[in-house]
N, C-alpha and C positions, 0 to 999 in steps of 0.2 A: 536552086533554080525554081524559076517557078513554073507549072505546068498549066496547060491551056484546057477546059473543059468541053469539049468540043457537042456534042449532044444536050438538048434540052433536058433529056436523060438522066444524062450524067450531072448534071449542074444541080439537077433535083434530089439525086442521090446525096452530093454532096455537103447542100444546104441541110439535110435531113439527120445525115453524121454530126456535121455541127451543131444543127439543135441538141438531139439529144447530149451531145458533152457539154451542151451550156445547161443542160436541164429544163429544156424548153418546151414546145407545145411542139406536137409532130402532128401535122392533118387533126388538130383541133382537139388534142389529145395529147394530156401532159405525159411524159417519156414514161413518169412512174405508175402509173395506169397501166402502159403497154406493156412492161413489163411485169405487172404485178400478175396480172390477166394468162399470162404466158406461163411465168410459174406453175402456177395453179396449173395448166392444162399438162405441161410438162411434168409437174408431180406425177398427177393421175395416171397419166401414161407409164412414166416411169415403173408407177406399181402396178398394174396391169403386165408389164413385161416382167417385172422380178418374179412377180403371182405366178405368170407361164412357167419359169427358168426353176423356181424353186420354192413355188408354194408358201412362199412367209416361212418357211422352216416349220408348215405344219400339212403340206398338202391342197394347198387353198387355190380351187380350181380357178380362171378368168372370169367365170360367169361371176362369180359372188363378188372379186374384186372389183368388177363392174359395178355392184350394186351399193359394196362400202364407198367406193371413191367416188359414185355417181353426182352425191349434190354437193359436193367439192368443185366438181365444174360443169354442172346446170347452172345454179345458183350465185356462181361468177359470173356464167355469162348476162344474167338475169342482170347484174351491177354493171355491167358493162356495152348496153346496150348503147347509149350515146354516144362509146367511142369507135362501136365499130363502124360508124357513118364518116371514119377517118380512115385516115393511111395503116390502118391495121386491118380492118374491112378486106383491102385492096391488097395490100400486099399476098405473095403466094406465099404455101409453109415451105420453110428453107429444107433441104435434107436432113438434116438432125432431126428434124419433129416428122419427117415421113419415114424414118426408119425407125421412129418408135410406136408408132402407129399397130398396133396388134391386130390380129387376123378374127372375123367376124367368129367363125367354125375352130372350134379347138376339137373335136370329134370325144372329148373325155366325157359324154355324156350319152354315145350311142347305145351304151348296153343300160342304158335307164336310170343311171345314178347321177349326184351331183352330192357338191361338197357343201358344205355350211363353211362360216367364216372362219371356223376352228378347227379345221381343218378333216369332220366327220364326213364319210362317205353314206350317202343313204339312198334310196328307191327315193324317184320325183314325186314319187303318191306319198310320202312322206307327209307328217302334220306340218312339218316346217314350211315344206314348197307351197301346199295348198293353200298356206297363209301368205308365203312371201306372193306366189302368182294373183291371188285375190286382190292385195293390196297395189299390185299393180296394174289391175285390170281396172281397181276405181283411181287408180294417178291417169289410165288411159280415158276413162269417161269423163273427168273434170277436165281433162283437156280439151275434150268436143263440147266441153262445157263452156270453155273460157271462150274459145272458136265464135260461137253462138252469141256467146252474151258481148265481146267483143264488137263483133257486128251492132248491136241493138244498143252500145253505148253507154254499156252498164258500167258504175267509177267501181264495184268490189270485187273485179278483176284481177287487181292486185293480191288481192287476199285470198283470190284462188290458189294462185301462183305460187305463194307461200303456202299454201297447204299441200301441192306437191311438193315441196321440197321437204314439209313435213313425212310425206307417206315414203319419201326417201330413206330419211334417218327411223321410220320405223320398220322398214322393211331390212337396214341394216339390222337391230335391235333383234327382230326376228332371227333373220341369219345366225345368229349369232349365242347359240343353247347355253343355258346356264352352266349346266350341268358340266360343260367341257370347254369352258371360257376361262381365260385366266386374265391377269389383273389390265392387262395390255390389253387385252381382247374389250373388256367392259368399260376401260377408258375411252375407248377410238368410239363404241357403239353406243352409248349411256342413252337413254331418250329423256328428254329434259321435261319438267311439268310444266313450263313456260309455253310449251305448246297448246298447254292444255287451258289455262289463262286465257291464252289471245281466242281462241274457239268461245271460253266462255263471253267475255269484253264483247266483241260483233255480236254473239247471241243478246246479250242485254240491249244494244247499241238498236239492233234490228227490230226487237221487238215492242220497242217503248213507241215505234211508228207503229204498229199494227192495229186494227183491229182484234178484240177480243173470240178467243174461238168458243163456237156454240157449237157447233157440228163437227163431226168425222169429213175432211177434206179428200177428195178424189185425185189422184195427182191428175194435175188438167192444168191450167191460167196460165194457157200461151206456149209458145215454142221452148222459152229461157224457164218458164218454172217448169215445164215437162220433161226439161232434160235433166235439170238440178236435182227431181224426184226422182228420176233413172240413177241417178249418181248416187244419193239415198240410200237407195235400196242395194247398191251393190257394196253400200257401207257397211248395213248391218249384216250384208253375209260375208266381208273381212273381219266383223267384229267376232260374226260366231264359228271361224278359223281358228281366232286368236285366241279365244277365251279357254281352250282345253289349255295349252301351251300356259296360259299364264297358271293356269289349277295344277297341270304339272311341277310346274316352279321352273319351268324350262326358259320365259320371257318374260319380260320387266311389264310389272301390273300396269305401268302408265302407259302403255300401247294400246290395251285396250280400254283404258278411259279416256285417251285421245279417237279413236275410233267410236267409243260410244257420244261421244260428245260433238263430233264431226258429222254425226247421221243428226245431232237435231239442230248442228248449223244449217245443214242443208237444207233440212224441211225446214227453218225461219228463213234462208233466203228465199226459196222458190214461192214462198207467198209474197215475200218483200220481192222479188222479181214482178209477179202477179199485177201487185198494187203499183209499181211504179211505170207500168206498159197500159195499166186502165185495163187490163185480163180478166174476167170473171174465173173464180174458183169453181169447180164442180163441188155436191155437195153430195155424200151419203143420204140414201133415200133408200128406207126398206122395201124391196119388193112384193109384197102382199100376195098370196096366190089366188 
């Protein structure tokens, strides 16, 4: 029998069924996209709730699964930005994905401590925390960074974007002590020297535009290079977080050669911001008494 679709509603639902079993475009957005996308979020969750339930089978509080599984789906959404201008934008999360949703507060942190990825209990004053919270205080200023330059039109926005997701997978890296990691633990967190490549690549890329430096430069030339230097400077105090941890043998030496090489991205962009806005640099000038 055939049945009558009586709602505009409904006929839209229908057509939308259909696409997808033909394998088609849904709201501008091929089926395997939407779903790929979905995945991805639905993994993360899913481990964020096992994390709760039973720790990985080591203890592993929410907070740190958060921060392992974090650029697994930042960084999807990052590839997916064109399709959420579709019927996946719009659509609401079904039940399934709202009852896997985890609770902000897990309270396993009120008496001061917090787990590493391997499931170590330590005080938040820990070397580990003060490196992992560092590294995410400079993924929070490059963000007010991107904000900024964003506005002003700048094209290496992109390459910001990817340097968070970078401070992501080092912040996993950190979490994650040599000392009490095992072979699974170092697979999932590895920090790759490719990271450290792409920082150098834009360093050469940047600097072959510049002017040659004759003076000690004042962080100054404009709103986008003043904030870039702010970003800088909260680089070299994740770096010198990190550097005990790597002299321990506790973290992977390439964190901090991505950190130290990340602070003199930053001072070549904020000049190359500078020069592209027409900004005068401040310059070092001794004060004589």
């Amino acid at each position: 029998m055939r049945l009558r679709v009586r709602s505009a509603l409904g006929r839209e639902a229908l057509a939308n069924r259909t696409t997808r079993r033909g394998g088609g475009a849904v709201g501008g957005v091929t089926s395997g996209t939407v779903r790929d996308t979905s995945r991805v979020r639905l993994n993360a969750m899913a481990l964020l709730s096992r994390g709760g339930r039973m720790g990985l089978g080591l203890g592993l509080d929410r907070g740190l699964a958060r921060l392992v599984c974090a650029r697994e789906v930042r960084c999807s959404r990052r590839h997916s930005r064109g399709s959420q201008q579709g019927e996946s934008a719009e659509r609401p999360p079904s039940s399934s994905e709202t009852r896997r949703l985890p609770k902000i507060y897990t309270k396993t942190g009120d008496q001061g401590f917090s787990s590493t990825f391997t499931g170590e209990r330590r005080l938040k004053d820990d070397q580990v925390f003060e490196a992992l919270g560092t590294t995410d205080e400079l993924s929070s200023a490059i963000g007010f960074a991107i904000e900024v330059m964003t506005e002003k039109g700048h094209t290496f926005v992109d390459e910001l974007e990817k340097v968070q997701c970078r401070l992501q997978d080092a912040g996993s890296s950190i979490a994650t002590p040599l000392s009490s990691a095992r072979e699974a633990h170092l697979k999932r967190t590895a920090f790759s020297e490719d990271a450290i490549l792409d920082l150098e690549r834009w360093i050469d890329a940047y600097s072959s535009q510049l002017p040659a430096l004759t003076a000690f430069i004042l962080p100054s030339g404009g709103q986008s290079s003043a904030v870039l230097h702010l970003c800088r400077a909260v680089c070299r105090r994740a770096e010198r977080c990190v550097v005990p941890l790597v002299q321990a043998g506790q973290t992977d030496a390439n964190v901090a050669k991505f950190l130290n090489r990340l602070s003199d991205y930053l001072f070549t962009l904020a000049r190359y911001a500078a020069m592209k806005e027409g900004k005068e640099e401040k310059i070092y000038r001794r004060q004589d008494p």
